[in-house]
C-alpha positions as a Python dict, from the first residue, in 0.01 Angstrom:
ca = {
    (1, 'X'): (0, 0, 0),
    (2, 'X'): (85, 286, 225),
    (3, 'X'): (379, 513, 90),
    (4, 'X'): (499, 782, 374),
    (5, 'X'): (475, 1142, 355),
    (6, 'X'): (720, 1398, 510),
    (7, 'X'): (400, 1676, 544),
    (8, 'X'): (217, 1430, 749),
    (9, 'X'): (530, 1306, 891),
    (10, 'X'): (600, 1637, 1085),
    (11, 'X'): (270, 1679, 1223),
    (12, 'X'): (288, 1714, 1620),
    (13, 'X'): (-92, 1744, 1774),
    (14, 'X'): (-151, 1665, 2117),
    (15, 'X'): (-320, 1250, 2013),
    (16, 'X'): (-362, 1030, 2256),
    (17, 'X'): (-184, 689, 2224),
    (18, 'X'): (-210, 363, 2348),
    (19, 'X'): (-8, 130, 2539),
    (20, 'X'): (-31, -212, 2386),
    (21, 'X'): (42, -571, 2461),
    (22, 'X'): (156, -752, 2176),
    (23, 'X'): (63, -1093, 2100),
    (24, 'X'): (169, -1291, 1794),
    (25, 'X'): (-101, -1488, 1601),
    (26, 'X'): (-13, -1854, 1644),
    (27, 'X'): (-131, -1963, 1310),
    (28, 'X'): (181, -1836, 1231),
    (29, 'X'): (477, -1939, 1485),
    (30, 'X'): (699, -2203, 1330),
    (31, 'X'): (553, -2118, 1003),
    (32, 'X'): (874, -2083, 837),
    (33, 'X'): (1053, -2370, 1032),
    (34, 'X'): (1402, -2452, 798),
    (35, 'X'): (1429, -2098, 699),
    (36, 'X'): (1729, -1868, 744),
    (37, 'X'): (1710, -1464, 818),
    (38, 'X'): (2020, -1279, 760),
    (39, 'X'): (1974, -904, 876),
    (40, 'X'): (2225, -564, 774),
    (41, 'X'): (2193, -313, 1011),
    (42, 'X'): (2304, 49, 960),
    (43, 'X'): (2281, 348, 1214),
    (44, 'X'): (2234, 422, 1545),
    (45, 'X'): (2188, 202, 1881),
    (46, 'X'): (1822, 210, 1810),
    (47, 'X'): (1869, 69, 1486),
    (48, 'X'): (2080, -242, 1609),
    (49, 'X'): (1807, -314, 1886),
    (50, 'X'): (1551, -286, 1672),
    (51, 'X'): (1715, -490, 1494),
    (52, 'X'): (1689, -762, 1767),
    (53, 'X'): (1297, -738, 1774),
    (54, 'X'): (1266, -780, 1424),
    (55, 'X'): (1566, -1106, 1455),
    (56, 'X'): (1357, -1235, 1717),
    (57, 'X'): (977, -1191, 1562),
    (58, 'X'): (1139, -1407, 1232),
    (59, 'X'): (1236, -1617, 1499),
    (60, 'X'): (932, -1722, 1598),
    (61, 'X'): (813, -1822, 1268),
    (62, 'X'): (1109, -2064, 1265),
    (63, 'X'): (1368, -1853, 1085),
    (64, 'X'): (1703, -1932, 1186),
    (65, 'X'): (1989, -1673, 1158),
    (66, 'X'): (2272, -1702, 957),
    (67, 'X'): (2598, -1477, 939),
    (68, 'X'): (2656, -1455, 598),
    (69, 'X'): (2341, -1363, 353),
    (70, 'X'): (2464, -1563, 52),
    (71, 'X'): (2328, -1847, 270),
    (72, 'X'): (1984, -1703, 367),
    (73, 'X'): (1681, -1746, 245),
    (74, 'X'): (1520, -1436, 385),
    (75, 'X'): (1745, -1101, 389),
    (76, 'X'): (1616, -768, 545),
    (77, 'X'): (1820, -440, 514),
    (78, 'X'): (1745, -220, 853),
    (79, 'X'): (1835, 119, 729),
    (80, 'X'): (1983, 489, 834),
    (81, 'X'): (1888, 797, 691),
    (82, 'X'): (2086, 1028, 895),
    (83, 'X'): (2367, 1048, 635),
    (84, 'X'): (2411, 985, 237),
    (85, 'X'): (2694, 780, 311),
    (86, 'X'): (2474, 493, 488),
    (87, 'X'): (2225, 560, 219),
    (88, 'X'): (2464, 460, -49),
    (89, 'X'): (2589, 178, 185),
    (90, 'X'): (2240, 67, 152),
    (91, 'X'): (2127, 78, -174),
    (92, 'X'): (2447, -72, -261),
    (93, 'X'): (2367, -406, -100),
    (94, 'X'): (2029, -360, -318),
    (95, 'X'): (2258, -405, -539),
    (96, 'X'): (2450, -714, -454),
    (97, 'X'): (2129, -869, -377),
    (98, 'X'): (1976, -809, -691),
    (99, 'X'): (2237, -995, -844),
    (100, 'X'): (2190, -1286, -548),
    (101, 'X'): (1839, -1300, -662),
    (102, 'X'): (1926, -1417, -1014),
    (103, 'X'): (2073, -1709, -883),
    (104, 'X'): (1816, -1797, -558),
    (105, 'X'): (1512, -1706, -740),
    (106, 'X'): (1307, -1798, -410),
    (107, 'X'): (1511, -1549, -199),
    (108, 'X'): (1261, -1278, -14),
    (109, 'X'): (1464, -912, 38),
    (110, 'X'): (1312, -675, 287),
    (111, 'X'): (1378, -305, 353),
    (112, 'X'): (1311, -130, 652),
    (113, 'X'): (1418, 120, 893),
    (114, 'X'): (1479, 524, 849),
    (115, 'X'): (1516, 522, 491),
    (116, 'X'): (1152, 334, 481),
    (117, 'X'): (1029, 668, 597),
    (118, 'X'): (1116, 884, 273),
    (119, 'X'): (930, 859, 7),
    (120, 'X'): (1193, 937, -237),
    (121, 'X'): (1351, 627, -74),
    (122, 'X'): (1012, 412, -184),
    (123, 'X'): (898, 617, -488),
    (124, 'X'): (1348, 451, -634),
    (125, 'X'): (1193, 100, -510),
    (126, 'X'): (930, 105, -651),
    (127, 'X'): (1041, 239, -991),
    (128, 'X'): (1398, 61, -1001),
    (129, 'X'): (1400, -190, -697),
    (130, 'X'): (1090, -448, -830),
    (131, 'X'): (1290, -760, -651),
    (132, 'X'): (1245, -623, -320),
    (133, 'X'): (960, -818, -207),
    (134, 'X'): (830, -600, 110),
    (135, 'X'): (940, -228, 271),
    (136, 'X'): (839, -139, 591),
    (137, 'X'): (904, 197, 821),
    (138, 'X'): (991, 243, 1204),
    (139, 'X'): (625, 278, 1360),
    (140, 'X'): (483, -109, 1235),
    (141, 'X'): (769, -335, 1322),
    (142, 'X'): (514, -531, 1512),
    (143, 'X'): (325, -602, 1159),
    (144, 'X'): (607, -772, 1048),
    (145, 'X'): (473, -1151, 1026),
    (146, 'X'): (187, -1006, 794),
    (147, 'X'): (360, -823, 569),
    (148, 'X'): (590, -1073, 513),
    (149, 'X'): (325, -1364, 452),
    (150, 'X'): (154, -1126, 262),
    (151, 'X'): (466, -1065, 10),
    (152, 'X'): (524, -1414, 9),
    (153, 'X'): (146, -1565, -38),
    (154, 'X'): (23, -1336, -319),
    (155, 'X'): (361, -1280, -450),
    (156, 'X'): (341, -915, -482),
    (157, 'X'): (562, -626, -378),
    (158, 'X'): (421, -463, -12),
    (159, 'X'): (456, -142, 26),
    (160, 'X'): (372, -46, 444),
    (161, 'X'): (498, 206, 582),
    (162, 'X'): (306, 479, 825),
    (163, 'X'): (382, 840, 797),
    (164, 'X'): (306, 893, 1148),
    (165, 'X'): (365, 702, 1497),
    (166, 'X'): (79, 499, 1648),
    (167, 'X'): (43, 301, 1957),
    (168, 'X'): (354, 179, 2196),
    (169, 'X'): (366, -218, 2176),
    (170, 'X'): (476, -394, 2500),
    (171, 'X'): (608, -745, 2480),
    (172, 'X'): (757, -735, 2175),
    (173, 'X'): (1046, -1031, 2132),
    (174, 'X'): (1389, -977, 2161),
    (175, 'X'): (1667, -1214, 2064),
    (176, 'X'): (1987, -991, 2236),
    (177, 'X'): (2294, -1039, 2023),
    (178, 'X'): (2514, -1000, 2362),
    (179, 'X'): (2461, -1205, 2690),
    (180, 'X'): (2593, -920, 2900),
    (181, 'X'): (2512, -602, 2805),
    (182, 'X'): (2188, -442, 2681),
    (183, 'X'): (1979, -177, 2504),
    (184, 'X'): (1670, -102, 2692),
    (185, 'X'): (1402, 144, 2455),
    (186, 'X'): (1329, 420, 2714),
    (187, 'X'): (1141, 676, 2449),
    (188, 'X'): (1077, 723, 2065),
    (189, 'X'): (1107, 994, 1814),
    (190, 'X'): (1221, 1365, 1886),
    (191, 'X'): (1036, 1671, 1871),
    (192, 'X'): (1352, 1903, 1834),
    (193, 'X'): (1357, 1924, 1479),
    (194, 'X'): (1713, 2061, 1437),
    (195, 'X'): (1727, 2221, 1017),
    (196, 'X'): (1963, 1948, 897),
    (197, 'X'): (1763, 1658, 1068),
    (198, 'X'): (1586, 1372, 920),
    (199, 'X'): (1520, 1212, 1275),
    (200, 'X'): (1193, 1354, 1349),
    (201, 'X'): (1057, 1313, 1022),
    (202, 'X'): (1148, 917, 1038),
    (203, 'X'): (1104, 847, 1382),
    (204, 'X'): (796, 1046, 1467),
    (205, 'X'): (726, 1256, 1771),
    (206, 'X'): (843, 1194, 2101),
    (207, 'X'): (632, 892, 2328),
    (208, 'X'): (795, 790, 2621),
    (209, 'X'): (762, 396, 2758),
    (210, 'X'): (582, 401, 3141),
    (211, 'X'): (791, 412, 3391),
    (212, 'X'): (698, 33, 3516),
    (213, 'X'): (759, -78, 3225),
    (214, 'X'): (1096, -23, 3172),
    (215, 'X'): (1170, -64, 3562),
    (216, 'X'): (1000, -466, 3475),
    (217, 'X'): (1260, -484, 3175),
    (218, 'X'): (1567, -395, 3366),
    (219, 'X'): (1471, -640, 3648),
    (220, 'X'): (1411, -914, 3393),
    (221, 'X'): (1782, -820, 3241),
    (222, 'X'): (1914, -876, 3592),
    (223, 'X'): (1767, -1203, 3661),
    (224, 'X'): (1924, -1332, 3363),
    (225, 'X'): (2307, -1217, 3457),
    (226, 'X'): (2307, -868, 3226),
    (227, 'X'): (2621, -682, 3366),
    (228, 'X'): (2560, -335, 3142),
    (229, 'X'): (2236, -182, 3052),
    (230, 'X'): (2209, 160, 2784),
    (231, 'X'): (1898, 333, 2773),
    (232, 'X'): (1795, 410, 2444),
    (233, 'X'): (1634, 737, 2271),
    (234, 'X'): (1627, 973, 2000),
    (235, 'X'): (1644, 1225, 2251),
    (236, 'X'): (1691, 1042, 2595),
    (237, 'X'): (1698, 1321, 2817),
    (238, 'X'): (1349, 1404, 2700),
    (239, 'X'): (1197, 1081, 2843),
    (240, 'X'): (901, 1154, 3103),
    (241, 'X'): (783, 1561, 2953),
    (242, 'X'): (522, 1356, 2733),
    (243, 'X'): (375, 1139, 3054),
    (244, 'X'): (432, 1290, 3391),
    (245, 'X'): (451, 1610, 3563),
    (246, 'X'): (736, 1522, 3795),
    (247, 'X'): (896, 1201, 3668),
    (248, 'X'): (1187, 1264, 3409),
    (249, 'X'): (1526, 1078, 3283),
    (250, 'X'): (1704, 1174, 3631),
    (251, 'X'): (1396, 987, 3833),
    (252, 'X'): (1442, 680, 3596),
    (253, 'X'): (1817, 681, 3631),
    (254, 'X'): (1777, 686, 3983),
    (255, 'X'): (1549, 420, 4040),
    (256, 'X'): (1747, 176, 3766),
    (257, 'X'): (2088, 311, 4027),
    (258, 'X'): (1943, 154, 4301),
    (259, 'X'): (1907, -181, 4131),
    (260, 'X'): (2196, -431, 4164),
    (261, 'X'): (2300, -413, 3778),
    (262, 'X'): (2698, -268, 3781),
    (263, 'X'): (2647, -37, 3464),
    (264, 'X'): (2402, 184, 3350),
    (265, 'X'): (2495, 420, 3024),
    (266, 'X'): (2203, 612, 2830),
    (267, 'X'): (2236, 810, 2482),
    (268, 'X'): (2201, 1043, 2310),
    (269, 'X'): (2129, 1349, 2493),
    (270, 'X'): (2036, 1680, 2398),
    (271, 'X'): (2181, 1932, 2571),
    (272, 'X'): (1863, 2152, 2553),
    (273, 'X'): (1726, 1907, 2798),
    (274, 'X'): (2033, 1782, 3017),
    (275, 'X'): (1853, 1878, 3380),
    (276, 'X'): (2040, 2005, 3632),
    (277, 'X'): (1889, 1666, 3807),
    (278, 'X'): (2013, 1427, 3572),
    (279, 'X'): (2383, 1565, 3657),
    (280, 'X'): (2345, 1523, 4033),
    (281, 'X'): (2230, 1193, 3994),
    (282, 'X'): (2524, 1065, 3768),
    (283, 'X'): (2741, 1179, 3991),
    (284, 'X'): (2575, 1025, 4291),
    (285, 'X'): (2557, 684, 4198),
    (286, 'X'): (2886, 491, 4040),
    (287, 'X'): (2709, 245, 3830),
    (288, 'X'): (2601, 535, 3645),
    (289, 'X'): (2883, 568, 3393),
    (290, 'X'): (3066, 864, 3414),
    (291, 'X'): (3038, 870, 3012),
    (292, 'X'): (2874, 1162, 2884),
    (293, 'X'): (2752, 1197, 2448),
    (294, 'X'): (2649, 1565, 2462),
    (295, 'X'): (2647, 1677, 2128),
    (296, 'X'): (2713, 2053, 2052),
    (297, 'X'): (2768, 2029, 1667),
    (298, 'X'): (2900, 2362, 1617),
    (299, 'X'): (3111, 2624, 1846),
    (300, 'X'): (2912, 2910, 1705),
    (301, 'X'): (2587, 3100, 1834),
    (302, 'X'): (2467, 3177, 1483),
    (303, 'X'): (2502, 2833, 1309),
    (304, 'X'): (2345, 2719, 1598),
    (305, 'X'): (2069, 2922, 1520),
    (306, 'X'): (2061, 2789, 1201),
    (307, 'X'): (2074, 2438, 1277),
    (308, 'X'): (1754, 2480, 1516),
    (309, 'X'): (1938, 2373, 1814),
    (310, 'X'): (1803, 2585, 2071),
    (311, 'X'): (2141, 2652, 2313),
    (312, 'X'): (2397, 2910, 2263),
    (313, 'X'): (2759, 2856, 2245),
    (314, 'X'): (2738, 3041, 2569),
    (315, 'X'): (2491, 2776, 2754),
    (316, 'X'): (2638, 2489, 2626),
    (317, 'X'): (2975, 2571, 2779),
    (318, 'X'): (2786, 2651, 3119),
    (319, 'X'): (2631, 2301, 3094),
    (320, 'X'): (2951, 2096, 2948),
    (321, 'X'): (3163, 2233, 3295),
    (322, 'X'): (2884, 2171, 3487),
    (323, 'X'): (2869, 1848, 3393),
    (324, 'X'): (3276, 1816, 3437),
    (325, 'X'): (3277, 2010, 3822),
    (326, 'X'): (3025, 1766, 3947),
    (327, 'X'): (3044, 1390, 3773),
    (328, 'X'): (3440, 1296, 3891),
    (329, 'X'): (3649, 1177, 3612),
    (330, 'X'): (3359, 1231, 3359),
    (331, 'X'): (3454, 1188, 2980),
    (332, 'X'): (3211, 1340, 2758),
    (333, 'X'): (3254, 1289, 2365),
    (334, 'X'): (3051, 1480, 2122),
    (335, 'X'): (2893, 1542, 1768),
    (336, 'X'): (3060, 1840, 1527),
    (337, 'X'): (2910, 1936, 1204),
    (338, 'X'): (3104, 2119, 997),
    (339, 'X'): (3035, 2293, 621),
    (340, 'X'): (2672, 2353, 741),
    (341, 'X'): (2553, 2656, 510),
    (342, 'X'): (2619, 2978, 605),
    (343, 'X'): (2934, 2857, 818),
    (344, 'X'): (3210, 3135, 751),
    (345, 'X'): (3564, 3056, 810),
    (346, 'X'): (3498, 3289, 1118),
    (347, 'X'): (3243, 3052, 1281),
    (348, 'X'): (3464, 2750, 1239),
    (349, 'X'): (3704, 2907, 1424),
    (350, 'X'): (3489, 2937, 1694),
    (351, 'X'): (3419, 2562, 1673),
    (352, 'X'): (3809, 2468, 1664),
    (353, 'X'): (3795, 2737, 1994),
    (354, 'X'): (3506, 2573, 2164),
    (355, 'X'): (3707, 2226, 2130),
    (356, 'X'): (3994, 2367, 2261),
    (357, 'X'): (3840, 2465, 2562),
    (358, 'X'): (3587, 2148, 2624),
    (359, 'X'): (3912, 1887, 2526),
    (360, 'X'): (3664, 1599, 2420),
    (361, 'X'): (3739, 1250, 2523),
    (362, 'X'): (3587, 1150, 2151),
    (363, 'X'): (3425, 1280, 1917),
    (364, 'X'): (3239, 1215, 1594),
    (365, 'X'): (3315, 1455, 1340),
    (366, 'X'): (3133, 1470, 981),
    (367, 'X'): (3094, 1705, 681),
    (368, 'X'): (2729, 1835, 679),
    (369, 'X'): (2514, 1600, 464),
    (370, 'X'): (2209, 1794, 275),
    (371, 'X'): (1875, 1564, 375),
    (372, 'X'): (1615, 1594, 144),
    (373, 'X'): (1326, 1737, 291),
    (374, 'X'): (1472, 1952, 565),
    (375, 'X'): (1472, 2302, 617),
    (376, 'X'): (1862, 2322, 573),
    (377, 'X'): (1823, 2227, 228),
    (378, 'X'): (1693, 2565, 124),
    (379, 'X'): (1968, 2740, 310),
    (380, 'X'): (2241, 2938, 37),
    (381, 'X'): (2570, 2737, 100),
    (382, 'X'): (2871, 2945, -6),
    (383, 'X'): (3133, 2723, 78),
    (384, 'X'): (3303, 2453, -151),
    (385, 'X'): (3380, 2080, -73),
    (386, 'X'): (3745, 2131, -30),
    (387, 'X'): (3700, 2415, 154),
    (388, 'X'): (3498, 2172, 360),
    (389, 'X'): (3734, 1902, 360),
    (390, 'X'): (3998, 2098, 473),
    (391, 'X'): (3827, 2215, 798),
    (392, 'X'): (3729, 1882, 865),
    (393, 'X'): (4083, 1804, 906),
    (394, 'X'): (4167, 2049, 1084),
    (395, 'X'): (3911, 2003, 1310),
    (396, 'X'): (4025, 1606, 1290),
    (397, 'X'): (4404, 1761, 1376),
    (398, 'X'): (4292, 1924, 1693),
    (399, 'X'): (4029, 1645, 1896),
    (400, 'X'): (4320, 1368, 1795),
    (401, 'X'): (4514, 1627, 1988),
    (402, 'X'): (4267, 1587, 2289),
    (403, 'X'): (4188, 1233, 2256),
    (404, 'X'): (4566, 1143, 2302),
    (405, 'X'): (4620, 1403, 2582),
    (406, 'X'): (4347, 1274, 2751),
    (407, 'X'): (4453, 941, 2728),
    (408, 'X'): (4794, 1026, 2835),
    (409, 'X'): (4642, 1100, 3206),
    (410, 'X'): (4536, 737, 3265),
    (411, 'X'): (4869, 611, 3288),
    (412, 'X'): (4936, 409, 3523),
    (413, 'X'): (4643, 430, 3653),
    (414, 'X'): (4428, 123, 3733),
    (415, 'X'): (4067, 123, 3537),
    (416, 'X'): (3781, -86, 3587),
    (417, 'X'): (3704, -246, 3235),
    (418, 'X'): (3421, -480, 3118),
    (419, 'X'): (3573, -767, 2899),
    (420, 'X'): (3444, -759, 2492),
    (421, 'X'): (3651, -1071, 2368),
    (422, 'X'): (3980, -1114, 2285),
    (423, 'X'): (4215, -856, 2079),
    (424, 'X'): (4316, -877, 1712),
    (425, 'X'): (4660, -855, 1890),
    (426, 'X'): (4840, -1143, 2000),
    (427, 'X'): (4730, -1303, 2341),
    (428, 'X'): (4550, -1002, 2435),
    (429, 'X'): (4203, -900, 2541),
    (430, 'X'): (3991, -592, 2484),
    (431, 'X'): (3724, -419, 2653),
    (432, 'X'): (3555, -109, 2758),
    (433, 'X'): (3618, 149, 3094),
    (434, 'X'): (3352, 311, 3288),
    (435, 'X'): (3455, 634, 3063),
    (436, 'X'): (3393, 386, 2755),
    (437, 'X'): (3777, 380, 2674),
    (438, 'X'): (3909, 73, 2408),
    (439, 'X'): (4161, -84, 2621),
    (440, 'X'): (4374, -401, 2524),
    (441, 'X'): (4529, -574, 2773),
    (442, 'X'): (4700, -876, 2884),
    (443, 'X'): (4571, -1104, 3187),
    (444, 'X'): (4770, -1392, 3390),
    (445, 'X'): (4413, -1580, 3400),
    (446, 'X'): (4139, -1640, 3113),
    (447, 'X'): (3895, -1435, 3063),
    (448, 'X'): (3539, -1449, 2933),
    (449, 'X'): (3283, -1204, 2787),
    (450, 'X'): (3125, -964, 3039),
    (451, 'X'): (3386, -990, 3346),
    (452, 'X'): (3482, -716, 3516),
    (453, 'X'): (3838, -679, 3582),
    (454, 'X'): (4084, -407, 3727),
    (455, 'X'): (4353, -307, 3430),
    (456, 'X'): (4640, -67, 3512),
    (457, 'X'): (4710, 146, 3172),
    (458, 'X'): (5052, 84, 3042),
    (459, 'X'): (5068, 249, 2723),
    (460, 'X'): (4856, 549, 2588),
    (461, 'X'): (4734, 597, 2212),
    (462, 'X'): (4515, 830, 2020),
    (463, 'X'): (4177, 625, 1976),
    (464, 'X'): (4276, 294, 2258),
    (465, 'X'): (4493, 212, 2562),
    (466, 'X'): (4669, -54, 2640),
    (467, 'X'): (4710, -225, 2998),
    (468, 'X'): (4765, -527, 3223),
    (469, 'X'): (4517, -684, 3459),
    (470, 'X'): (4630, -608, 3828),
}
């Protein structure tokens, strides 16, 4: 039994680690043959594509996937730790499954994922949660197969989770749960360790995947018809620092450009580390979306401070119309934080100021959530939840004001969008611009999954656009 610790967990030394092949025992594939897997993934990008390794490791033991867990016969939660709210999400299908359990007594429930990483998180399993039958944390998905013979064979709760990264495994198995777009892992963990962040604590420092072998991935996702790729990260823009002198995110975005793939996207940046060669580059090359995530979290200098972010108001602004003079039509969304302790009604103010002048395309806007175990936790917080509440919506009041605005600009214009499916609405599609825009639209010819098709914007709404196909 390994239980994780957030003192060893924030360790950074200078350790060597290892590049790996992986290779499955063979005892085991089809072991499980008439099985089902049903899998509940919360978070991040990194989350759902991990998510896809672990779908297609159980698939190699014979598991089959099923959409609906009442019909499985193995269930895994992958979890987020980044907010209480998917922490309650989670442990709340605990709770359905506990009651599932009294009726399949055979059913095996797995946890894994951020949450994994706290021990608070294992110590409630272990005390309250005895029906789980295995936990396991972010740095041994590749153990997978023998944890979960081991919870099944000696009947016995496993408890595995490591408290600190260890060797990068190549080859791992991915089943992708789209045929044309796809998540390519590009680095792991984050270093940054901003005072209200979890992140670094449950993903471990930052290791970046060679060069090659990403470059092999993204030609393998090309051969088989992949329109779309995202590179993945923690912090993205930090890929490289840990591997070469002179080889960084703008290289790799570069070399992917001049591969025949139509879209490239990457997230989430930090804009500590957004170089001045990563913004020449996007705006070089058009299959580099001109779709920016550049978090700033707060408008003011000194709850900047506070959160650990490293930038001033003052340099992210300099970077953010940087970014907008160079990249044509860019759209950058963001993250905002607000409530964190110590905010005054002063340095919200500043925030609501900052948006005014940046007029997001999007952005994700939350009330700060207190993580046990980080710094921020200790900070004196003078300021109650309604107070809180009502500067979220305020905050909500003025990006809605943006988001429409913006979207007012693209009428009539024509936009090239990728094809999701078709639209809750009536005889419509729905799909996504190069800016990442939800547009709906109708089209005098059917449609599939992953086309690319020219809509001119008809009608302009807060959160979506709608449109026809030229």
């Amino acid at each position: 039994m390994r239980i994780p610790d957030f003192n060893e967990a924030r360790t950074r030394d200078k350790r060597e680690y290892k590049r790996l092949d992986f290779e499955l025992d063979k005892d085991v594939l089809g072991k499980y043959s008439g099985k089902k897997y049903f899998i509940k993934t919360y978070g991040c990008q990194m989350n759902e594509h991990d998510s896809e390794v672990i779908g297609a490791l159980l698939e190699k033991l014979g598991f089959e996937a099923v959409d609906d867990y009442l019909k499985a016969d193995l269930v895994i939660l992958n979890t987020c730790s980044i907010r209480e709210n998917a922490h309650n999400k989670a442990f709340g299908m605990l709770g359905r499954l506990k009651h599932l359990r009294n009726e399949k007594k055979d059913l095996i429930i797995g946890l894994c994922g951020c949450m994994a990483q706290e021990a608070s998180v294992v110590e409630e399993i272990l005390r309250d949660y005895k029906f789980v039958n295995f936990v396991f944390g972010t740095h041994n998905m590749h153990e997978l197969p023998k944890i979960l013979d081991r919870a099944i064979e000696e009947n016995q709760q496993q408890i595995e989770v490591y408290s600190r990264e260890g060797d990068l495994y190549e080859g791992l198995p991915v089943v992708r749960t789209n045929n044309y777009k796809a998540y390519v892992n590009i680095i792991y963990g984050c270093d940054k360790f901003c005072t209200y962040c979890i992140v670094p604590y449950t993903r471990g420092r930052e290791r970046s995947r060679e060069k090659e072998d990403i470059l092999r991935e993204v030609d393998e996702l090309i051969k088989d018809g992949y329109k779309e790729i995202t590179l993945l990260g923690q912090n993205v823009n930090a890929y490289g620092k840990d591997l070469y002198d002179d080889y960084n995110l703008g290289n790799l975005l570069e070399d992917i450009a001049k591969k025949d793939i139509p879209r490239v996207r990457f997230m989430t940046s930090h804009p500590w580390d957004f170089t001045d060669k990563m913004i020449e580059v996007i705006g070089k090359y058009p299959n580099i979306m001109p779709s920016v995530h550049l978090p700033v979290q707060s408008g003011s200098s000194k709850i900047l401070k506070l959160m650990g972010r490293r930038y001033t108001r003052e340099s992210y602004l300099e970077l953010f119309h940087k970014i907008k003079s160079t990249v044509k039509d860019v759209a950058i969304s963001t993250d905002i934080i607000v409530g964190f302790p110590g905010e005054t009604e002063e340095d919200f103010l500043e925030t609501l100021s900052l948006v005014e002048e940046c007029k997001y395309d999007n952005a994700f806007t939350f009330i700060f959530s207190e993580r046990v175990g980080t710094p921020a936790c200790k900070l004196k917080d003078n300021t109650t939840l309604k107070e809180k509440e009502e500067r979220l919506q305020r905050l909500n009041e003025v990006v809605n004001k943006y988001f429409l605005e913006n979207n007012n600009k693209l009428l009539g214009k024509v936009l090239n969008v990728m094809v999701e499916g078709t639209s809750e609405k009536k005889d419509m599609y729905y799909g996504y611009s190069e800016t990442n825009k939800l547009i709906n639209f109708t089209s005098p010819k059917e449609l599939k999954p992953g086309d690319l098709v020219d809509v001119e914007i008809t009608e302009a709404k807060t959160w979506s656009l709608d449109g026809k196909v030229k």
